[in-house]
C-alpha positions in Angstrom: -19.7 -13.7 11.0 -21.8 -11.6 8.4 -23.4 -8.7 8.6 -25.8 -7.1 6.0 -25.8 -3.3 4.8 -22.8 -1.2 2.9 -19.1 -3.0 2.0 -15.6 -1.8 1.6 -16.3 -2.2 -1.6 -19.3 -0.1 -2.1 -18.3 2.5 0.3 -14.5 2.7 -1.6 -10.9 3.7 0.4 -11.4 7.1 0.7 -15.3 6.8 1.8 -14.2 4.1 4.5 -11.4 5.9 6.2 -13.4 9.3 6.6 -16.3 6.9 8.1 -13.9 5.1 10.3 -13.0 8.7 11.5 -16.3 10.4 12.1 -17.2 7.1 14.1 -14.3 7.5 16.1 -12.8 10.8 17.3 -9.7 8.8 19.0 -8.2 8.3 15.3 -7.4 12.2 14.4 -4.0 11.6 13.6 -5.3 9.8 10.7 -5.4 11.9 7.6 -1.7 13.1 6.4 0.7 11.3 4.8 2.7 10.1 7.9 2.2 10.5 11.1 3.9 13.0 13.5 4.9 11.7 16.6 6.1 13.8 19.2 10.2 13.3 20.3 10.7 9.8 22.4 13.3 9.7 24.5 13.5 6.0 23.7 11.3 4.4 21.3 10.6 0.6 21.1 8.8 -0.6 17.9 7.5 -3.6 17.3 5.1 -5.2 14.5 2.5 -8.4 14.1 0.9 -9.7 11.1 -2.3 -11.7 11.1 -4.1 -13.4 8.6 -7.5 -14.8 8.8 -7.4 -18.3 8.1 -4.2 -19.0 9.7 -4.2 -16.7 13.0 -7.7 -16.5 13.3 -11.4 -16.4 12.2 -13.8 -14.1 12.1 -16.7 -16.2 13.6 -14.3 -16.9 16.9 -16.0 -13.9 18.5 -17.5 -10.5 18.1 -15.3 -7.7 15.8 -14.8 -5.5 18.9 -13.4 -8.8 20.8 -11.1 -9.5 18.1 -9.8 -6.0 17.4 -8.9 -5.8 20.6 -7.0 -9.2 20.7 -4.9 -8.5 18.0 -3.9 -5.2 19.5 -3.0 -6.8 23.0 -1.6 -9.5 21.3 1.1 -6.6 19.3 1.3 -4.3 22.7 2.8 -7.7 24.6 5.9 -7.0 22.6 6.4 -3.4 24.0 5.2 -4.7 27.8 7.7 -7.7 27.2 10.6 -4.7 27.1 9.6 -2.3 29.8 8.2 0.1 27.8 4.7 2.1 28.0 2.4 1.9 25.0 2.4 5.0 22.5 0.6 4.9 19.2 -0.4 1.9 16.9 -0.5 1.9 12.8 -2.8 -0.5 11.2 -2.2 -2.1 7.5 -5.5 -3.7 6.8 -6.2 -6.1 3.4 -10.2 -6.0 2.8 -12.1 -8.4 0.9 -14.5 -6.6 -1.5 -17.7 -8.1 0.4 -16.4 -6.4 3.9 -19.2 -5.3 5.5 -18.6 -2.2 7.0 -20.6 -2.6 10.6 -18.1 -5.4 11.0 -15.4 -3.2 10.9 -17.1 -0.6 12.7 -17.0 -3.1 15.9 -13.7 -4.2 15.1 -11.8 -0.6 14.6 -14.3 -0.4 18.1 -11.9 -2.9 19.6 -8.5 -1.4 18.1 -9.3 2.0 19.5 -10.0 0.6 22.6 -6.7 1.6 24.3 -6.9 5.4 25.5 -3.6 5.5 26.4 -2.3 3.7 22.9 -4.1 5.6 19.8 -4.3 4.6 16.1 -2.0 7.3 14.3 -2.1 6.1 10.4 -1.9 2.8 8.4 -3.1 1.9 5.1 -6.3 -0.5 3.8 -6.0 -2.2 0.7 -8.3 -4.7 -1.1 -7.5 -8.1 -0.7 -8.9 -11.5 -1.0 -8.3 -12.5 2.4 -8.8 -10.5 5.1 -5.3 -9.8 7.0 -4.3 -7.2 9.6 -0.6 -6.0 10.4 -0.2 -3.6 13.4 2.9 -2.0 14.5 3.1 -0.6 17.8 5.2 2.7 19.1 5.9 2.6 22.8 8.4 5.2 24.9 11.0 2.9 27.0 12.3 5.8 28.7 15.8 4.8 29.6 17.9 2.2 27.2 19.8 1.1 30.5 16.2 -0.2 32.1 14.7 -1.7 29.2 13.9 -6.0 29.6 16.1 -7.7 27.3 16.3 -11.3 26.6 20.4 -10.6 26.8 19.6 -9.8 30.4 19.4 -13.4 31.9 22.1 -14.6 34.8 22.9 -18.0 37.0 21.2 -17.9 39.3 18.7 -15.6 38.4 14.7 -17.3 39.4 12.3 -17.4 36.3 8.9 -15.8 37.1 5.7 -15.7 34.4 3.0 -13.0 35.5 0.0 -15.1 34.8 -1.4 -18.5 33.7 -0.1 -21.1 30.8 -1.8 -23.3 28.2 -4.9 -20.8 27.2 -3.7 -21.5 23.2 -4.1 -25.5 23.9 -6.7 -26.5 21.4 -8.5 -23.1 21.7 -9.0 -23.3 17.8 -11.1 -26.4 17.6 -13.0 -25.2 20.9 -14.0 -22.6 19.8 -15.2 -24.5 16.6 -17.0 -26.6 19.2 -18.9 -24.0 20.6 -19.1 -22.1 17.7 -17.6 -19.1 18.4 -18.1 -17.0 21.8 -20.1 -13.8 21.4 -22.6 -11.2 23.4 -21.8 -9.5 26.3 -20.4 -11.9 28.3 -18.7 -14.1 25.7 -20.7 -16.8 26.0 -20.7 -20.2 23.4 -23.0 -19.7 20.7 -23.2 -23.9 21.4 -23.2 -26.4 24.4 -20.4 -28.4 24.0 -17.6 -27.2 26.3 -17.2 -27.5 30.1 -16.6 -24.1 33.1 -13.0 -24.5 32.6 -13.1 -25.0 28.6 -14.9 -21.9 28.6 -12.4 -20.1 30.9 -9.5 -21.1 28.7 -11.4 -20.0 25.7 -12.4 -16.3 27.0 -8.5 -16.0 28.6 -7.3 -17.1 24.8 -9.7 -14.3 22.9 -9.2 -11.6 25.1 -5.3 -11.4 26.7 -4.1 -8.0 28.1 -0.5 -6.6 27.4 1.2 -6.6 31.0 2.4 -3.3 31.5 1.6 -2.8 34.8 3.8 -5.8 35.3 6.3 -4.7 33.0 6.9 -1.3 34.7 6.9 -3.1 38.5 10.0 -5.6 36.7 11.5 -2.1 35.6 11.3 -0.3 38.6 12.6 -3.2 40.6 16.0 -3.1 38.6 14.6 -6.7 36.7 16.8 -7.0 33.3 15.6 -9.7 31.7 12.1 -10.4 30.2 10.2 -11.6 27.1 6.2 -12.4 26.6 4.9 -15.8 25.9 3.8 -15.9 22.7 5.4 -19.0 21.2 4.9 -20.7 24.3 6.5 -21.0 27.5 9.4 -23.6 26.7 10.4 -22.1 23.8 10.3 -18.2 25.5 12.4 -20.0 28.1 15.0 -21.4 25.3 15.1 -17.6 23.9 16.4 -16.2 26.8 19.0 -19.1 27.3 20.3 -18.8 23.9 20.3 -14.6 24.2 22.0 -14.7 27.6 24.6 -17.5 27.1 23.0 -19.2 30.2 20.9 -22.9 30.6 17.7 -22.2 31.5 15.4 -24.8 34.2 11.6 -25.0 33.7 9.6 -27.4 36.6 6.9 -28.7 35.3 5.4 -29.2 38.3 5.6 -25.1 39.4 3.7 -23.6 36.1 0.6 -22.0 37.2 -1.5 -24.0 34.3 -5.6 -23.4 33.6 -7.4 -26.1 34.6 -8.6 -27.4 31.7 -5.1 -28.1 29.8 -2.8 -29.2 33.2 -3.2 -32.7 32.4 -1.2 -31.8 29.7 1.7 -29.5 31.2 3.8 -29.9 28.3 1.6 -29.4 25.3 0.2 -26.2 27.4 3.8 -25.1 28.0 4.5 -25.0 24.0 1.2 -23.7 23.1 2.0 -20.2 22.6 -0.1 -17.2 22.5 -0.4 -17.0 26.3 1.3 -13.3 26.2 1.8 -13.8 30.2 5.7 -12.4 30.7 8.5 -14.5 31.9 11.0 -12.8 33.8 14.6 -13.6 35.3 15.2 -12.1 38.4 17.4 -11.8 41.7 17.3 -15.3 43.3 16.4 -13.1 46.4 14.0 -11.5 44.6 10.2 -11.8 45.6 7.7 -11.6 43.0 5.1 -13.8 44.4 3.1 -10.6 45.9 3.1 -9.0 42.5 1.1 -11.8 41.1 4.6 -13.8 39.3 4.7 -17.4 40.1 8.1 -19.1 40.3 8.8 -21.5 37.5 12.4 -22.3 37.1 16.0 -20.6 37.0 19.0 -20.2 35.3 22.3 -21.8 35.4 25.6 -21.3 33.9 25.4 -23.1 30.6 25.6 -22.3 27.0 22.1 -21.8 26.1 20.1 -25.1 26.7 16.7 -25.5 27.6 16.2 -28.3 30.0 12.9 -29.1 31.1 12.1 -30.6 34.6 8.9 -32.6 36.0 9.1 -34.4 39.4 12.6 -33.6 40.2 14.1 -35.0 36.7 14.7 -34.0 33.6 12.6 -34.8 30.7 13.0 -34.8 27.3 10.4 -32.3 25.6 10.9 -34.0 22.5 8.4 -31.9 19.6 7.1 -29.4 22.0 9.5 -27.0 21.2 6.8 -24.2 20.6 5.3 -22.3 17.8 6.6 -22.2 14.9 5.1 -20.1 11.8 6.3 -23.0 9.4 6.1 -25.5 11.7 
């Protein structure tokens, strides 16, 4: 996506951070040489890289709609431990030719959050445009924090929301050419209700910390967000806890468009649902979790289940950065 008018470039550093301020108020904490947080009780840090090219494209969607995914996308690390979302810090690498309306709409989107400002970062040119956030959130209480140690047998395995929205997103959204306006519609024809479902839910997830904080408050110790996908977030947690973990198949709440293929979709990644291990007589179901498996004494084995047997998952292990 292009845009015509002043660049990074043109408009220099110094020129583009005082422009990024005046447009947005939310970003006064920008402007010393380090930010000054005030004292967290517990702090939970966590930071994402992204690089066009290879985690996305500009064209995918509007700037806004991408800003904001790549913040969700960093905040599902903090929901993923219990905590509450603080402040943000953005590293950004500019090409020259950056037109600066396009980041106008995509700062637009990593402001978004009221409750989550941006307190500092840096911008440096670059040939290829890349974006590394790291996150600040308040976990309040060490004790009550989701850990992927925190798995037991017995314990049921919950995820807060649906699998499989990654599964061939890229090459839809090539299809369709990108989704943009208001409503995030296809720029093309090309893809079908549920393709088009699947492709909004993969451009604009939401950190669960509404979620989170009803897993924390109901004494839930283990957790982790599905990011690499939902076998391999499943394999984490068995490895961390010293327990085997069970996934059915046949129990994941898939989209529609991708449950034909319940495996691929369950190593797809970038799903940033949660999957939680709780209290076999737990019940999560009226908080919007769906039961998906459980764990078992073991020594940190992954075994997958469809229609009652096991099944070997062979490759779909999940992402892997240099798979």
């Amino acid at each position: 996506m292009s845009g015509k008018g002043t660049t990074a470039g043109e408009i220099g550093e110094r020129g583009l951070i005082r422009h990024l301020r005046s447009r947005f108020p939310g970003m006064s904490l920008v402007g010393d040489d380090a930010a000054w947080l005030p004292p967290l009780a517990c702090p939970v840090v966590t930071t994402d890289s992204f690089l066009e090219g290879r985690h996305f494209f500009r064209w995918w969607c509007d700037p806004g709609v991408l800003g904001r995914r790549l913040l969700e996308a960093t905040l599902s690390d903090l929901a993923a431990m219990g905590a509450c979302p603080g402040w943000v810090f953005s590293a950004l690498g500019l090409p020259g030719d950056m037109p600066v309306s396009w980041l106008e709409g995509f700062y637009g989107g990593l402001t978004g959050r009221r409750d989550c400002p941006v307190a500092g970062g840096e911008i440096v040119r670059s040939e290829v445009f890349s974006v590394t956030l790291t996150a600040v959130g308040e976990g309040r209480d060490p004790s009550l924090l989701l850990r992927r140690s925190g798995l037991r047998p017995g314990d049921a395995l919950w995820v807060s929301g649906r699998i499989g929205r990654a599964l061939d997103a890229p090459s839809l959204l090539e299809r369709s050419k990108g989704l943009h306006g208001p409503r995030m519609d296809p720029s093309e024809g090309g893809l079908d209700g549920g393709q088009i479902e699947q492709v909004r839910a993969f451009l604009a997830p939401r950190a669960e910390f509404g979620k989170a904080a009803l897993l924390v408050g109901a004494g839930v110790g283990a957790g982790i967000d599905v990011s690499d996908g939902l076998l391999s977030e499943a394999g984490h947690l068995a490895v961390e806890s010293g327990v085997d973990t069970f996934v059915d198949l046949d129990s994941v709440p898939f989209f529609g468009s991708v449950e034909d293929r319940a495996l691929e979709a369950a190593a797809a990644g970038e799903d940033f649902v949660l999957l939680a291990g709780a209290q076999a007589d737990m019940d999560l179901a009226g908080a919007g979790f769906v039961r998906v498996g459980r764990a078992g004494r073991g020594s940190g084995l992954l075994h997958v289940m469809r229609e009652g047997s096991e099944i070997d998952p062979g490759g779909a292990a999940g992402y892997d950065h240099f798979g």
